[in-house]
py3Dmol code that shows the C-alpha trace and the ligand (Angstrom):
import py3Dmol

protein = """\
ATOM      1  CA  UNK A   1     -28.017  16.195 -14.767  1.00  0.00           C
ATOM      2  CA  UNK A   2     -26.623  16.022 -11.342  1.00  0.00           C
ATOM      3  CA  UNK A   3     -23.298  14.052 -10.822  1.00  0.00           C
ATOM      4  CA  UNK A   4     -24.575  12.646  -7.486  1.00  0.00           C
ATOM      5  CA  UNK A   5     -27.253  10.574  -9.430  1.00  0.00           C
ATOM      6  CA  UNK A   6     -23.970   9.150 -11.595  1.00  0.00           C
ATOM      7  CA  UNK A   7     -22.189   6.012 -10.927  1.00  0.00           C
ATOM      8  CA  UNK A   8     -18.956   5.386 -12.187  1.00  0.00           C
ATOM      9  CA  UNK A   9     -17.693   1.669 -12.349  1.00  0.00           C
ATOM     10  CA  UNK A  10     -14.279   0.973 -12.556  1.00  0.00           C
ATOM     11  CA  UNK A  11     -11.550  -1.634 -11.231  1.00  0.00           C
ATOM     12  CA  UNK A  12      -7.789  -0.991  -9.865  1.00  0.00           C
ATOM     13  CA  UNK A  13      -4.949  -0.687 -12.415  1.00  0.00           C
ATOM     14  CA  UNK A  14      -7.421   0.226 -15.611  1.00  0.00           C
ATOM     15  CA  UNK A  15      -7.813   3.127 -17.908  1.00  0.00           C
ATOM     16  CA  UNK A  16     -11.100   3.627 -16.027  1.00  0.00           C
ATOM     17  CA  UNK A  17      -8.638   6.052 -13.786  1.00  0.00           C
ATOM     18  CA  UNK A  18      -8.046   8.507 -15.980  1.00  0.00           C
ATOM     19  CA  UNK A  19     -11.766   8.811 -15.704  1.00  0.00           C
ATOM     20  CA  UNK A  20     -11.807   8.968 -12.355  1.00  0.00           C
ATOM     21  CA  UNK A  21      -9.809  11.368 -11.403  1.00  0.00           C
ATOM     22  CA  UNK A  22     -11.028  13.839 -14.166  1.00  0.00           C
ATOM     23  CA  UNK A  23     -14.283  13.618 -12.384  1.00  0.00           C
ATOM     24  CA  UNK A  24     -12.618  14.556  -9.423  1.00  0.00           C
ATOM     25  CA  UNK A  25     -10.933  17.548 -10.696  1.00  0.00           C
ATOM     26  CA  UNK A  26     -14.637  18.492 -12.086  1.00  0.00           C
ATOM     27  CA  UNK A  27     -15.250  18.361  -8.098  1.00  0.00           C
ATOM     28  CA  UNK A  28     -18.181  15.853  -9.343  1.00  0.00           C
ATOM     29  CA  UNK A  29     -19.178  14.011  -6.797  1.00  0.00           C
ATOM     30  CA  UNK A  30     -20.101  10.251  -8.253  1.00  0.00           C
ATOM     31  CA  UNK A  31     -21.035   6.885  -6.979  1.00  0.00           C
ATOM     32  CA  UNK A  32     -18.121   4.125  -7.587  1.00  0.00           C
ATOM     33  CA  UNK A  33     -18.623   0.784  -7.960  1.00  0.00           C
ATOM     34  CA  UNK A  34     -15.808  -1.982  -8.537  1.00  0.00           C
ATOM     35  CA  UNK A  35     -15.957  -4.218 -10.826  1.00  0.00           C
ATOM     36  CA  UNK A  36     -13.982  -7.460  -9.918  1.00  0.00           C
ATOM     37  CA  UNK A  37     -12.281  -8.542 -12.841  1.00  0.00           C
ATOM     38  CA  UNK A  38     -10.535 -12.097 -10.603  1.00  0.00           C
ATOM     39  CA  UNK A  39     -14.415 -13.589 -10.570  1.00  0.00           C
ATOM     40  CA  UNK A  40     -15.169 -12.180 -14.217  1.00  0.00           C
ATOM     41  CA  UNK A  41     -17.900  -9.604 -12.923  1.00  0.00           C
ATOM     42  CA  UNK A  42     -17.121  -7.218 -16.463  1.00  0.00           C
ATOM     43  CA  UNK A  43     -18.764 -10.762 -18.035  1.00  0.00           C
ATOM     44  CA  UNK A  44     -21.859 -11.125 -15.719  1.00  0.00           C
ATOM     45  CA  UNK A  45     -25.067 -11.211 -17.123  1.00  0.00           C
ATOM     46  CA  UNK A  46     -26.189  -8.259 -14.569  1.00  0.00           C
ATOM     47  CA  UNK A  47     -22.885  -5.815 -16.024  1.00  0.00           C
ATOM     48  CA  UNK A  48     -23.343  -6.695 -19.210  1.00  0.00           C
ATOM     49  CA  UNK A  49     -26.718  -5.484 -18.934  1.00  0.00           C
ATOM     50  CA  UNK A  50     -25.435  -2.148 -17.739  1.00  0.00           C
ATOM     51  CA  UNK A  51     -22.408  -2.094 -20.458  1.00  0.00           C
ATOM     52  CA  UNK A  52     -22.675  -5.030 -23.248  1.00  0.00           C
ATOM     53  CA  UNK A  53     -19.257  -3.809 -24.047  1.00  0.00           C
ATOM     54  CA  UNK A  54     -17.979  -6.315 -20.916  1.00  0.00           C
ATOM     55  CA  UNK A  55     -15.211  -3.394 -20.215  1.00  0.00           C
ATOM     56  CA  UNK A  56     -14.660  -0.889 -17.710  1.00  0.00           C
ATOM     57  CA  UNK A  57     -14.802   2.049 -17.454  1.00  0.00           C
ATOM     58  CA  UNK A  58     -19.128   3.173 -17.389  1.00  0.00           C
ATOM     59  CA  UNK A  59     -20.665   5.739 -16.248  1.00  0.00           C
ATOM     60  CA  UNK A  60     -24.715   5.177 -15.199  1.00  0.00           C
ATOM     61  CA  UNK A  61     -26.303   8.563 -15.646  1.00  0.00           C
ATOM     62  CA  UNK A  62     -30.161   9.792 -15.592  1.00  0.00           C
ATOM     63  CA  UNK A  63     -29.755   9.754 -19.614  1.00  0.00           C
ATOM     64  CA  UNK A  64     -28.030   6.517 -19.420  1.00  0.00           C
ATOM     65  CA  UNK A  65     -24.416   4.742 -19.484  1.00  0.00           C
ATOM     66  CA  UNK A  66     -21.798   6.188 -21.179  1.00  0.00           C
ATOM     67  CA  UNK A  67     -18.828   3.863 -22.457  1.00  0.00           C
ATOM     68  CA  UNK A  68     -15.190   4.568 -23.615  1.00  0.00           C
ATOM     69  CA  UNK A  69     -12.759   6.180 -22.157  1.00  0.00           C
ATOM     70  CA  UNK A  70     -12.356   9.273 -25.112  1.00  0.00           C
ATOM     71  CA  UNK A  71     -16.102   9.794 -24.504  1.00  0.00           C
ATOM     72  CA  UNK A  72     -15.987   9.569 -21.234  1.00  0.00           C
ATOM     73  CA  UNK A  73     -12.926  12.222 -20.849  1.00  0.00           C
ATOM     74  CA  UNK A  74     -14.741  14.645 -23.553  1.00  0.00           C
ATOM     75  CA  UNK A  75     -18.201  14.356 -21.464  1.00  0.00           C
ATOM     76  CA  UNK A  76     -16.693  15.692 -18.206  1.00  0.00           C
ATOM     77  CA  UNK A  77     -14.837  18.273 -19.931  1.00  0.00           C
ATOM     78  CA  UNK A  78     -17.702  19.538 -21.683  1.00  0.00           C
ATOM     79  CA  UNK A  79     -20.481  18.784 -18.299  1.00  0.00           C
ATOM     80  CA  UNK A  80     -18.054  20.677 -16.763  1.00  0.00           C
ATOM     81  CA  UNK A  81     -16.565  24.043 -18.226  1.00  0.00           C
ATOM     82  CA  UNK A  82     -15.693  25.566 -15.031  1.00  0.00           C
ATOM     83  CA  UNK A  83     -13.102  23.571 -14.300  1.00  0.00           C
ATOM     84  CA  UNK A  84     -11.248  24.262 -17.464  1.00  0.00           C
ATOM     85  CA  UNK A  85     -10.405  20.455 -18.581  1.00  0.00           C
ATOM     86  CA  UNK A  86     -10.142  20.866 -22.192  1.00  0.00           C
ATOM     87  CA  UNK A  87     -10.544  23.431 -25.231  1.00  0.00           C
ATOM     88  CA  UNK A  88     -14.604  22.945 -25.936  1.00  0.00           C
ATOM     89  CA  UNK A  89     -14.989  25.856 -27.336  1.00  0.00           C
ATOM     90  CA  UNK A  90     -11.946  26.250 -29.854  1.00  0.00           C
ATOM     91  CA  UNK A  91     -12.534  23.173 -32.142  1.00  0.00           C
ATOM     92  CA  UNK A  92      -9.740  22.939 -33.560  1.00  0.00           C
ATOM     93  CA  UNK A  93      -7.800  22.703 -30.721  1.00  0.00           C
ATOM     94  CA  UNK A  94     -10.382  20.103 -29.126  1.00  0.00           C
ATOM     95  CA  UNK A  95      -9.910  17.792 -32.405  1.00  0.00           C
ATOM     96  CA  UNK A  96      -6.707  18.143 -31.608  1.00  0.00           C
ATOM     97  CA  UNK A  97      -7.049  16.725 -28.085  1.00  0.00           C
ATOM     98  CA  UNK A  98      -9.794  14.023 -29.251  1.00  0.00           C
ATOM     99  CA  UNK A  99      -7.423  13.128 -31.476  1.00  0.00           C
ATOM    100  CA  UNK A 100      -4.479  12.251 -28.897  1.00  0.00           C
ATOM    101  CA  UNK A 101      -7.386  10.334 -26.783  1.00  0.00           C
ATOM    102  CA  UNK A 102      -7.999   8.248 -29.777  1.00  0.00           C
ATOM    103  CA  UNK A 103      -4.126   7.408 -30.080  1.00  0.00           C
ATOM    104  CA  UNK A 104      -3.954   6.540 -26.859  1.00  0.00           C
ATOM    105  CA  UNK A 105      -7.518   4.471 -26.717  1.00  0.00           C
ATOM    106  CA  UNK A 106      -7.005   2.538 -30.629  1.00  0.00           C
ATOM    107  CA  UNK A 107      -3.234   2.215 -30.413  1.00  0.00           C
ATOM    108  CA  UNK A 108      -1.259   2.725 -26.891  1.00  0.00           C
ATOM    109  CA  UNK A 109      -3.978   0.902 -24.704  1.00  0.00           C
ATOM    110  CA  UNK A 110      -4.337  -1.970 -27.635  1.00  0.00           C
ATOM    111  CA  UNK A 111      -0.677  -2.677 -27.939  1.00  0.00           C
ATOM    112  CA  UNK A 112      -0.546  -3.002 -24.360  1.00  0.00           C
ATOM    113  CA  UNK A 113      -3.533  -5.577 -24.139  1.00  0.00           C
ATOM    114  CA  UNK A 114      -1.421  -7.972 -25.990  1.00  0.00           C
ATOM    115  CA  UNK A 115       0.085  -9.270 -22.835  1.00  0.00           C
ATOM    116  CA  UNK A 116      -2.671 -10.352 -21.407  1.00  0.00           C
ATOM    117  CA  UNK A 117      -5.471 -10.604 -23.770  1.00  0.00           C
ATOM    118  CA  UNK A 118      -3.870 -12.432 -26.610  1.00  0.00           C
ATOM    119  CA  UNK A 119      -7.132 -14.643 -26.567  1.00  0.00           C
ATOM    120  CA  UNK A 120      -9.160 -11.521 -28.350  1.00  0.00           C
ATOM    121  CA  UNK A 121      -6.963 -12.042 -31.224  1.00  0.00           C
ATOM    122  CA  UNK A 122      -5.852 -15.382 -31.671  1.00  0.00           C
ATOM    123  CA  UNK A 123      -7.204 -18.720 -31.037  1.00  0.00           C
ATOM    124  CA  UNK A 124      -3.896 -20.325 -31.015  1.00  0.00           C
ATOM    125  CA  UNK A 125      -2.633 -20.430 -27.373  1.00  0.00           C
ATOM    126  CA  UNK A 126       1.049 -20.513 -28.945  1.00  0.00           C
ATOM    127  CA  UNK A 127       0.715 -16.957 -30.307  1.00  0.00           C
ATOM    128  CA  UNK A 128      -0.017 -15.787 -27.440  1.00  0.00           C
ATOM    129  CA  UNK A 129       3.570 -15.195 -26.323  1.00  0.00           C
ATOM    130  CA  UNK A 130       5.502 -13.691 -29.352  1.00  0.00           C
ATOM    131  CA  UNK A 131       2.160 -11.086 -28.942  1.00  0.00           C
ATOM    132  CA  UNK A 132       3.053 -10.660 -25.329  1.00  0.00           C
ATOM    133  CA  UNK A 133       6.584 -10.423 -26.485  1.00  0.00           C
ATOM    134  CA  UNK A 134       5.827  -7.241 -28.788  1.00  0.00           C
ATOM    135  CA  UNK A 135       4.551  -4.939 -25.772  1.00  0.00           C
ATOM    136  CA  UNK A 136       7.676  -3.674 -24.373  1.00  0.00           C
ATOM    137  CA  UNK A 137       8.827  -2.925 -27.591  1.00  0.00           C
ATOM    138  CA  UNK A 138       5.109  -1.290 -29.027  1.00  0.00           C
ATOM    139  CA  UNK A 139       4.652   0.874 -25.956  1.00  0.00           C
ATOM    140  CA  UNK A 140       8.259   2.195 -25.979  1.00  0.00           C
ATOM    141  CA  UNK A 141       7.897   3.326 -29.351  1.00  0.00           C
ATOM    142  CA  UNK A 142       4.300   4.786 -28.709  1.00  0.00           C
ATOM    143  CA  UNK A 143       6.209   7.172 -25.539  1.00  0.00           C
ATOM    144  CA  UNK A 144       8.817   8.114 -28.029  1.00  0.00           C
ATOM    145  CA  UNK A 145       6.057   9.190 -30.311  1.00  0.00           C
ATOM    146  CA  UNK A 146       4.068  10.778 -27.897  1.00  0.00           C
ATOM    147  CA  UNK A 147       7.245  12.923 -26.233  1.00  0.00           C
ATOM    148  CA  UNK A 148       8.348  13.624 -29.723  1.00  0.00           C
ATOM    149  CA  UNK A 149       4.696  14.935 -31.824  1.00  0.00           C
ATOM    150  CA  UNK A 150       2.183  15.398 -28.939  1.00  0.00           C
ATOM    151  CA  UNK A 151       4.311  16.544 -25.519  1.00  0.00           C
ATOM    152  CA  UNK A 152       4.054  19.934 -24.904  1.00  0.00           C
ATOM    153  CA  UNK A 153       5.066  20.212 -21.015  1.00  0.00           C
ATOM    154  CA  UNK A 154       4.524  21.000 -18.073  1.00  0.00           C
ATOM    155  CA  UNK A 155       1.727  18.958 -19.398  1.00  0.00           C
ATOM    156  CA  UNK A 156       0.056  17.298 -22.652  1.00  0.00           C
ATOM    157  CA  UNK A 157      -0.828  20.468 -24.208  1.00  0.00           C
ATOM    158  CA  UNK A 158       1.225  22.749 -22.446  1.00  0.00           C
ATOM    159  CA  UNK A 159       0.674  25.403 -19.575  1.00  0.00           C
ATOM    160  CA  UNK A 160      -3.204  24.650 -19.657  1.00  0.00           C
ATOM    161  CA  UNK A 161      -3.948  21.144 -17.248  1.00  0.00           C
ATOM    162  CA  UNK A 162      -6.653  19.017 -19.442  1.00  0.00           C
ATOM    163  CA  UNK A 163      -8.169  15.888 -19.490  1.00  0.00           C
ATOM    164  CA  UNK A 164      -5.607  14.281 -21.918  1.00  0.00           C
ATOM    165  CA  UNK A 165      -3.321  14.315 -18.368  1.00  0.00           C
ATOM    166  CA  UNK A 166      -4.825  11.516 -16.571  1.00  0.00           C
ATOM    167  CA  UNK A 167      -5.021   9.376 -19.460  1.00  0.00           C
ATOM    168  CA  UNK A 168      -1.564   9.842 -20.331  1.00  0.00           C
ATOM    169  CA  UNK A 169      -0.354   9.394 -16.452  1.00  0.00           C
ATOM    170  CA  UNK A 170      -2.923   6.473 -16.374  1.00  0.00           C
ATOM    171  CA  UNK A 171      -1.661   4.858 -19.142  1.00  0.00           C
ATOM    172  CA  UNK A 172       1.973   5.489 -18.502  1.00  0.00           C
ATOM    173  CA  UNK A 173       2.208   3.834 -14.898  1.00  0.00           C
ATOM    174  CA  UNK A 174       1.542   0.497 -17.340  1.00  0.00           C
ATOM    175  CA  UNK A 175       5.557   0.956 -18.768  1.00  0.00           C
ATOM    176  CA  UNK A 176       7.288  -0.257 -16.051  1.00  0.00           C
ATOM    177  CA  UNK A 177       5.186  -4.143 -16.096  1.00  0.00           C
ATOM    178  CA  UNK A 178       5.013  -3.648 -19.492  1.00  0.00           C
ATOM    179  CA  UNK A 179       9.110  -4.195 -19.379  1.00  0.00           C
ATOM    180  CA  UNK A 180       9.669  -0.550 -20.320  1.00  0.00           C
ATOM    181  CA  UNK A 181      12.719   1.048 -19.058  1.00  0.00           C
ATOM    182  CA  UNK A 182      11.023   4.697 -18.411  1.00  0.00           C
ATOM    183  CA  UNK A 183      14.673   6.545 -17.852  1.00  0.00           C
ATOM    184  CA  UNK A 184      14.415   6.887 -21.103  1.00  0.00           C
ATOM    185  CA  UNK A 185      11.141   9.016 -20.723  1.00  0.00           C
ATOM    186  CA  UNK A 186      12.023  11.585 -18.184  1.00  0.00           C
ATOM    187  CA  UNK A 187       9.107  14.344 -19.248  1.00  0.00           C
ATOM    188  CA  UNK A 188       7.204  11.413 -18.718  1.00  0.00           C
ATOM    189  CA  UNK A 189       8.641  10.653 -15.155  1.00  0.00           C
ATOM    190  CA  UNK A 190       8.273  14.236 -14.580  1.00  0.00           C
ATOM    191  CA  UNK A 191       4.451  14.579 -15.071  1.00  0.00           C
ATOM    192  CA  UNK A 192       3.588  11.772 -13.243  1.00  0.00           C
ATOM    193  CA  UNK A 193       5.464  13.675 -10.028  1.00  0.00           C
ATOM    194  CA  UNK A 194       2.883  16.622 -10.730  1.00  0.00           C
ATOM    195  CA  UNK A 195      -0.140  14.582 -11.632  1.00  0.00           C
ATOM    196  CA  UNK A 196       0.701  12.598  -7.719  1.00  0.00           C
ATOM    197  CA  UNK A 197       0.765  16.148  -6.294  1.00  0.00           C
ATOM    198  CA  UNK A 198      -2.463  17.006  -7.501  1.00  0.00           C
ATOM    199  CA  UNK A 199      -5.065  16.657  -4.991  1.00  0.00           C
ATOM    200  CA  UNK A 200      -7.640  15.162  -7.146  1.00  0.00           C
ATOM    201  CA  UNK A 201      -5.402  12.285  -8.205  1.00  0.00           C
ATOM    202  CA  UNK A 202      -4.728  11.606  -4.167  1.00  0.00           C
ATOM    203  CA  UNK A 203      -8.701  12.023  -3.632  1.00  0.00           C
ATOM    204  CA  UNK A 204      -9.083   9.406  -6.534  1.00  0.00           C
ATOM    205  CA  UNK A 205      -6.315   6.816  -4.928  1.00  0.00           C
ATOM    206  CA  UNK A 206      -7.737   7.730  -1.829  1.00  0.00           C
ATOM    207  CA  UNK A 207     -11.194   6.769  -2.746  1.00  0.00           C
ATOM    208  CA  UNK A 208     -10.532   3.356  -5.076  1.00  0.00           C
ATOM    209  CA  UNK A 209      -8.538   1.775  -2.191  1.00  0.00           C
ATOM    210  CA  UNK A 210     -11.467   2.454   0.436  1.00  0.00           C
ATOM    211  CA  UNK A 211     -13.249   0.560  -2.090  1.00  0.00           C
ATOM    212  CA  UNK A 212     -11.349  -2.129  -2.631  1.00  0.00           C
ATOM    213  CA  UNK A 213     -10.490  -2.357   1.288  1.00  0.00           C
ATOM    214  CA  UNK A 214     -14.278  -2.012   1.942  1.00  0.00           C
ATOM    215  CA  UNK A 215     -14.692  -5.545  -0.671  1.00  0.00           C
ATOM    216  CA  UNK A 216     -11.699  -7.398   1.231  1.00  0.00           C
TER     217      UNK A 216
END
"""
ligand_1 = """\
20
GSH
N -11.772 1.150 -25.609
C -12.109 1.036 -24.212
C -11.289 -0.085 -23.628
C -11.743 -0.408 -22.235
C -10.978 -1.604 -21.683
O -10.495 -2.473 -22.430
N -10.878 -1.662 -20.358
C -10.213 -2.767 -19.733
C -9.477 -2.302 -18.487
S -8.136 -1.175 -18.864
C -11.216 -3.810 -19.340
O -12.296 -3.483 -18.900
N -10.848 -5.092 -19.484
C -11.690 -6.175 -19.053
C -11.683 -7.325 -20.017
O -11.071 -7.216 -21.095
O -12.298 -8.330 -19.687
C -11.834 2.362 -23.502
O -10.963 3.105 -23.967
O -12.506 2.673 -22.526
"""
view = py3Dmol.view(width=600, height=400)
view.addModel(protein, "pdb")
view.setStyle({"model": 0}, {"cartoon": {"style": "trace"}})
view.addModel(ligand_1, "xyz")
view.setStyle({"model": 1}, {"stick": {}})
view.zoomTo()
view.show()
């Protein structure tokens, strides 16, 4: 498989980043394409033909697309072994790991899609807001459970860089417009100062606004 044949579709401000910038640490160089979430392109017939799923981020390979961000984050750690994103070969320790990416996948990214996707759970327009209501509150207590069982420092699983780090910087810039007050978080503060230093998280900011600057 050759990551130049790979196309990676994503949109500004999603989970599909943490994706995107492990590819770039992998030095892989994919295709991007944006999906534009104000028109509803995740829901046209022609992406949902691609990814049924409606969501970003997916990857288009020469075996096919690959969905979910966990899945995603494993494949490029494992396509990749040179570039020492993750523990394949000790499997405890990479259970381990697949096991934070599920947290932060099933519960951190869910609680926060309460504030804007109430619709997927309710019917009821007026529930909508004590949901929306909940996500400061559900995502601050996710953080505290993350820097208390799971932070290790300098990053996720200590002196050893990994995939798990964009997905918890990813996720994390959501806090603040979630109504989080992230003083309270400093480790957290902390690794998103080294995850901005990192030239593959520059390359990947550097890239997604030529794309979106490219669409204006
Ligand atoms: N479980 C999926 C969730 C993907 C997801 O919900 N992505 C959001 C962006 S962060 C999305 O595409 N939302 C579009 C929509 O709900 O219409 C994953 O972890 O990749």
């Amino acid at each position: 498989m050759d990551p130049r044949n790979w196309t990676l579709h994503l949109a500004p401000g999603t989970c599909a980043q943490a994706v995107h910038i492990a590819l770039c640490e992998a030095g892989a160089p994919v295709r991007l394409a944006r999906v534009d979430f104000a028109s509803g392109q995740q829901r046209s017939p022609a992406y949902l033909a691609l990814n049924p799923l409606g969501r970003v981020p997916a990857l288009v390979t020469e075996r096919g697309c690959l969905v979910e961000t966990p899945a995603l984050l494993a494949f490029v750690a494992q396509a990749f072994p040179e570039a020492r994103l993750g523990p394949v070969d000790d499997a405890h320790a990479w259970a381990r790991q697949q096991a934070f990416h599920s947290y932060l996948a099933s519960t951190v990214h869910v609680a926060h899609a309460h504030k804007f996707r109430g619709a997927r759970w309710s019917d009821d327009p007026a529930s909508w807001e004590p949901m929306k209501a909940k996500v400061g509150s559900n995502m601050r207590e996710a953080f505290e459970l993350i820097g208390r069982d799971w932070w290790q420092g300098p990053w996720v699983f200590g002196e050893q860089y990994t995939v798990a780090d964009p997905y918890l910087y990813t996720l994390g810039e959501w806090l603040e417009g979630d109504g989080v007050d992230t003083a309270a978080f400093p480790w957290l503060l902390e690794h998103r100062e080294r995850m901005r230093a990192r030239p593959a998280v520059q390359q990947a900011r550097a890239q997604l606004k030529a794309l979106v600057e490219a669409a204006a």
